[in-house]
N, C-alpha and C positions, 0 to 999 in steps of 0.2 A: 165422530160420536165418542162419549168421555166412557172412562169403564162403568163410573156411576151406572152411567143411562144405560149399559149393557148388562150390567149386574143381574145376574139371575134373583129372581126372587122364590118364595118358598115354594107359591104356585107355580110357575116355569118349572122348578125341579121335581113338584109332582106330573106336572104334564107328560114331561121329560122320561119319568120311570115307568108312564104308560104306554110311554111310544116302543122305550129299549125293551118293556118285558123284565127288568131289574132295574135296581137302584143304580143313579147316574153318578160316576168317579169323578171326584175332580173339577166339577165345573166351574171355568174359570168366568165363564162368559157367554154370552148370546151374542153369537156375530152374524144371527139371519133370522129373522123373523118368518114365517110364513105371512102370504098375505095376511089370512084370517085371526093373525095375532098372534099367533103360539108359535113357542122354537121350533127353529128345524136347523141350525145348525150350533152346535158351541165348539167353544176356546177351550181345550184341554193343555192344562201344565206339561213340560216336555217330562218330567220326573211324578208320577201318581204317587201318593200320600204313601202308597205302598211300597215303595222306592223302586217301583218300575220304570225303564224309560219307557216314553211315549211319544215317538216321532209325530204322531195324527195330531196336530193342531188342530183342524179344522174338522170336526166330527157330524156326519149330518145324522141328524135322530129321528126327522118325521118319515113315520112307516109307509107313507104313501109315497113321499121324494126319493125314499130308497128304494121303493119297487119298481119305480117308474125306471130309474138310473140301471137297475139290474138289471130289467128288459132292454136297455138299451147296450149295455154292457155285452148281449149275447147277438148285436148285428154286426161283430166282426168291425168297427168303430176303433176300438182299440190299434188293432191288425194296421189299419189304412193310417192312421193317426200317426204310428211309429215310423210307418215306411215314409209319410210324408216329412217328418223331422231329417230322416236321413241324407233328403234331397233339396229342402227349402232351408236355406240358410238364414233368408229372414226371418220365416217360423222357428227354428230353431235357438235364433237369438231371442224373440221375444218367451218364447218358453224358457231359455236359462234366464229370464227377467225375473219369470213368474216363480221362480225354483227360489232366484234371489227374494223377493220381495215377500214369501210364505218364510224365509228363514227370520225376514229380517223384523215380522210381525211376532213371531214366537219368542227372537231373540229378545226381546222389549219385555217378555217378563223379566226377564233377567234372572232366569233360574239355567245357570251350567248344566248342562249333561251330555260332558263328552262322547256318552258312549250315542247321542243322533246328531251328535256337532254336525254342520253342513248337510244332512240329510232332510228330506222334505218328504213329500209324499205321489203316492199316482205315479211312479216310474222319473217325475224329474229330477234332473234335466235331459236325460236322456232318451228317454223312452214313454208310452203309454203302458199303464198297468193297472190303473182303478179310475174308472171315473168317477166313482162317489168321491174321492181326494180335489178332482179335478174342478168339480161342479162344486162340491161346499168352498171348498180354495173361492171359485167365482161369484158366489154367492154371497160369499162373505168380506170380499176387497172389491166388488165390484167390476161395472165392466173395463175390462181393457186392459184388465191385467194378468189374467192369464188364457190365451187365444185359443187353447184346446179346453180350458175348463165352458170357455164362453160356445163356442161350437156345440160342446154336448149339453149344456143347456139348451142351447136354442132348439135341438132336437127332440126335448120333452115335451110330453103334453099338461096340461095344465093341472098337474097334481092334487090342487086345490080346490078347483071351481064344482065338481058334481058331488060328493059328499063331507059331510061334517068333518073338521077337523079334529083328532081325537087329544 
């Protein structure tokens, strides 16, 4: 999909400041749609207008995708996720894929900023530390590329389906 067709529009960005509760920094992009139309996750510049760096490429905004992810967040998931990298060395290679492949979608802006050079989000490539990095990561590259963001999706419930999207 081109960035055109990603481009946030001015609606998107109001949607967007109703979901965060404030005005949205930075948006570079819409890299996940909710079903029902409206963003849920964007492309944030590794460097904010404000000369912050900002490692979270992949930022989820709908307040229903972040609740869900928070309850799931507090089943100890994280815990089991890390011990499993420790011991599955195939898991653990395709998770330093997933570490590669989120550097290498931010790197494509092509805005430097040494000070999150090689750094991703959600604890990779090493460890579990957020699933909301995890699941917008998966959300947003799709299946099969990142094997723990896609698990903790599959774990949610359908965030979507029983009330209005806001």
């Amino acid at each position: 999909m081109s960035i055109e067709s990603r481009k946030a529009t001015e609606e998107d960005l109001k949607v967007i400041e109703n979901q965060l509760g404030r005005t949205p920094r930075d948006v570079h992009a819409i890299s996940y749609r909710c079903p029902c139309g409206k963003p849920a996750v964007v492309e944030t510049p590794p460097r904010l207008s404000n000369g912050e760096p900002f490692p979270t490429f992949y930022y989820a905004t709908c307040p229903r995708l972040t609740a869900a992810i928070s309850t799931l967040e507090t089943t100890g998931m994280m815990e089991e996720m890390t011990k499993r990298l420790e011991t599955d060395a195939e898991l653990a290679g395709a998770y330093a894929a997933a570490h590669d492949d989120y550097i290498a979608a931010r790197s494509a802006l092509k805005i430097e900023v040494p000070e999150v050079e090689n750094i991703s989000a959600g604890g990779m490539p090493n460890r579990v530390k957020c699933l909301h990095s995890l699941i917008a990561h998966s959300l947003s590259a799709g299946p099969g590329v990142n094997p723990l963001g896609d698990e903790a999706l599959a774990e949610l419930p359908e965030w979507w389906k029983h009330l209005q999207c806001e």
